[in-house]
N, C-alpha and C positions, 0 to 999 in steps of 0.2 A: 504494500500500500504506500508506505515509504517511497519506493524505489520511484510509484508511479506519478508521487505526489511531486518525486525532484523533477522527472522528467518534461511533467507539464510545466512545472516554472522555465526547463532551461529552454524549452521551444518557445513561450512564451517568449522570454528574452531575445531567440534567437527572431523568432520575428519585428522584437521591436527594433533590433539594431538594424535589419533589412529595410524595415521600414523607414528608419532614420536615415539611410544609407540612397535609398529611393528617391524623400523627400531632397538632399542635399544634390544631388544628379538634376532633377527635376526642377528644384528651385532655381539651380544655377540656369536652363533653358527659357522656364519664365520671366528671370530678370532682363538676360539679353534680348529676348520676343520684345517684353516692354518698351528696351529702350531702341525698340526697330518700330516699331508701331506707328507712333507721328509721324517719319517719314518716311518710311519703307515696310508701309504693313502686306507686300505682298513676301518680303522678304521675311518676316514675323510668321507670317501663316504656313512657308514653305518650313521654317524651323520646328515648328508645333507638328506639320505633317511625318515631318523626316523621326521625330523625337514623342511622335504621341507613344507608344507603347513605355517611355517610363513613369507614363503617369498612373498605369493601372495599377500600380503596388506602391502610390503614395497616398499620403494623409486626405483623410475630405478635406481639411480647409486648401491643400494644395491642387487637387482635383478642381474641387468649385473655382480653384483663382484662375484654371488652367482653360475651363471652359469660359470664364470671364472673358479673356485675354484673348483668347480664339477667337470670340464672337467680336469683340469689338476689330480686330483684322477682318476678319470677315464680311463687316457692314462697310471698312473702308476701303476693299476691294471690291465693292458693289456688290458682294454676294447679297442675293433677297434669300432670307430667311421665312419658311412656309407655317412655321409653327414655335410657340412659347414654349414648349416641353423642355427646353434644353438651358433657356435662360431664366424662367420664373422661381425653379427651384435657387438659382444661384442667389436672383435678389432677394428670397426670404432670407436664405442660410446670411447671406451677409448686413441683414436688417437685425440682422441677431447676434451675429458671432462676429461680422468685420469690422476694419479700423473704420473713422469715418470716411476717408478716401475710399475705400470699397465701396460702400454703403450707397456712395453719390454715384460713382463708375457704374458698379452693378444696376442701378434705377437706370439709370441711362440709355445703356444699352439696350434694356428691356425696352425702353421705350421705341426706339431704334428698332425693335423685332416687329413691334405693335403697329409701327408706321409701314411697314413693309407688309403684312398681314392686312392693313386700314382698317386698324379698328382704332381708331384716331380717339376715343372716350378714353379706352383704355391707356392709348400712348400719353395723355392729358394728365392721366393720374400718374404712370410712371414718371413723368418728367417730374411733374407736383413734386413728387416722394424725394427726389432726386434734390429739386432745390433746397426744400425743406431739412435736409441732411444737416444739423449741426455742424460743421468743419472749420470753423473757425477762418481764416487768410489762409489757407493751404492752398498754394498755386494751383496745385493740380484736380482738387476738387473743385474749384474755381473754375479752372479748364471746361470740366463736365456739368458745373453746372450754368455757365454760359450756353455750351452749346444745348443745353436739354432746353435754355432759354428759347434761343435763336428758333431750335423744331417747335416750341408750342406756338413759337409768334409764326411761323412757316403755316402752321394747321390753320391759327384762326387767320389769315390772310388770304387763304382759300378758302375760306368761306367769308370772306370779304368784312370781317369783323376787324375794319383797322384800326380801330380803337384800341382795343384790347390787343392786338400783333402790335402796336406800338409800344405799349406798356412792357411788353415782354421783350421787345428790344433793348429798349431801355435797360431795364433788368440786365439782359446778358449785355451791355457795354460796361456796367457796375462789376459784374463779374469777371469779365474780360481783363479789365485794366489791371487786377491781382493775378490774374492767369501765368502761367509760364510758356505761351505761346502768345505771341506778339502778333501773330496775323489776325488771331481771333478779336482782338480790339479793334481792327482797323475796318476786319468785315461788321463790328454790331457798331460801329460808325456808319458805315454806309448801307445796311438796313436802316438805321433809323431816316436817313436821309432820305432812302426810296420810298419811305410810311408817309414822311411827311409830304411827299413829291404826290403818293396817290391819294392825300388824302386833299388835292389841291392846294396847299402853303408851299409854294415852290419859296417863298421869299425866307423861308425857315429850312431851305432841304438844299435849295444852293452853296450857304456858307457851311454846313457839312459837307455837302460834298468836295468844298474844295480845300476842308482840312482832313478827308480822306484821302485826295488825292498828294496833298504833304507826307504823311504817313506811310502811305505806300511808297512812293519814293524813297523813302526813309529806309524804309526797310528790305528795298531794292525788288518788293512785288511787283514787278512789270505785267502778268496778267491782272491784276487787279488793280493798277494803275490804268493800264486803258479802257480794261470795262468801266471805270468811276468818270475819266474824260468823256469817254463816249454816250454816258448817260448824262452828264451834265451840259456836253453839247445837246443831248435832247431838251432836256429841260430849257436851258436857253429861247431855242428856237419856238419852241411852245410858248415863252413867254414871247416872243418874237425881241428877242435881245440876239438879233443874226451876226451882229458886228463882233458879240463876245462869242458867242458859237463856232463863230468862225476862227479867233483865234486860238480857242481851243482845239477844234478839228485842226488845226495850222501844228499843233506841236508835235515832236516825233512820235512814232507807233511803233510798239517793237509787236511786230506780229510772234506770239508764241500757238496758237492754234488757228487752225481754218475757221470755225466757229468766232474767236476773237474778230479775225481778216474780214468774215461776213457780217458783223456786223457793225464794223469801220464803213464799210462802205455801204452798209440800206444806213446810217446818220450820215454819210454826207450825200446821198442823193437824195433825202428827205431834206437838209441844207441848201443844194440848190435847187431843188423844187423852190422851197420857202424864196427864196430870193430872183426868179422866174430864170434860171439858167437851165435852160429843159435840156440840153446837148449832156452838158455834166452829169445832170439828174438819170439820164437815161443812160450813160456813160458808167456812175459806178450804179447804176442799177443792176444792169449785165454783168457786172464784178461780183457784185452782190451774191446772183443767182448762179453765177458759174463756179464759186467757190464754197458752194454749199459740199 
């Protein structure tokens, strides 16, 4: 009885040092995943794929951070996620058991499943749960909970509720500015700019826009630099201020996508429309449609 009593303790043991052993392999995988994530989460997803098999004989809490981790690569490589089965259980466990950075990360994500599934009530309350996360100035729950911002103001914008998509901008620019991602501020800058543009106050959505376009500069975002020029040349022209429209469309364009290129050129052939140059107008029209 003895004999069988030591035996079970030393397997006992002998699992837990495996298990330790597992975790410490595995953790080291999910650190480097994380810090591929922000900019190279295809390269994050191929690591998780290459290395999922050490996660079957680590810890739940290491499990659950793994499918955390996963999932958030996953929504930033566009995969659309068909079902909450894989991440609901992650935001309970870490409603419970995670630091508050998990806590905000996990809702997030969820919510990110919700929006891909469109069940937009439900993605409403993940978000909610998400801001709501106590974390104190932690950059990085900042991070996510900016952008849980920016997707709730996304939701109620298609449904044409800019009132409220403006508050929630707002919001994630408060967020943003603590974040440890610099682009995220300068994007809930120029949302709020586009809220106040649709919600007709161009005279409140101009001078954002052209301290987003400082910003981006700054920060050497060339695509988001001329998407900000090229909608403030719209605005302009709407307002029929073609003089400034114009010297905006006048400054350089660093074309980085065909999409960027095509729509350089429908703002300036909607420019010279507005100013009756039909040759022009018709001219990058053709550019327009041929660069689609």
């Amino acid at each position: 009885m003895r004999k069988i009593g030591l035996y079970l303790l030393f397997a006992a043991m002998l699992s837990a040092v495996s298990s330790c052993r597992d975790d410490g392999r595995a953790r080291g995988v999910l650190c480097l995943a994380d810090s591929l994530i922000e900019e190279r989460p295809d390269s994050a997803l191929a690591l998780f794929r290459r290395d999922s098999a050490l996660f079957d004989g680590a810890s739940k809490a290491v499990r659950m951070a793994y499918v955390l981790s996963k999932s958030e690569a996953e929504d930033k490589c566009y995969i659309v996620h068909t079902s909450d089965s894989a991440m609901l259980p992650v935001a309970e466990y870490f409603a419970r058991h995670g630091e508050a950075r998990q806590n905000v990360r996990a809702w997030y994500v969820l919510g990110r499943f919700y929006c891909d599934l469109r069940l937009y009530g439900h993605a409403l309350t993940a978000f909610d749960n998400a801001i709501a996360v106590d974390a104190g100035d932690d950059s990085v729950a900042c991070r996510y909970k900016a952008r849980a911002c920016t997707w709730t103001s996304d939701i109620y914008e298609k449904r044409k509720l800019y009132g409220k998509s403006l508050h929630y901008n707002k919001l994630s620019y408060e967020y943003a500015k603590k974040s440890d991602v610099p682009s995220i501020e300068v994007y809930s800058l120029r949302d709020i700019g586009r809220l106040y543009s649709y919600l007709k106050r161009n005279n409140i959505a101009i001078p954002y826009y052209i301290k987003v376009a400082e910003k981006a500069k700054a920060i050497g975002d060339a695509n988001l630099y001329n998407m900000v020029f090229g909608e403030l040349a719209a605005i302009y022209i709407e307002e029929n201020r073609l003089a400034e429209a114009y010297k905006v469309l006048s400054l350089p364009f660093i074309c980085k996508t065909q999409q960027d290129l095509s729509a350089h050129y429908f703002t300036l052939s909607v420019y010279h429309d507005s100013v009756s140059n039909l040759d022009s107008a018709i001219y990058y029209n053709k550019l327009d449609v041929s660069s689609v």
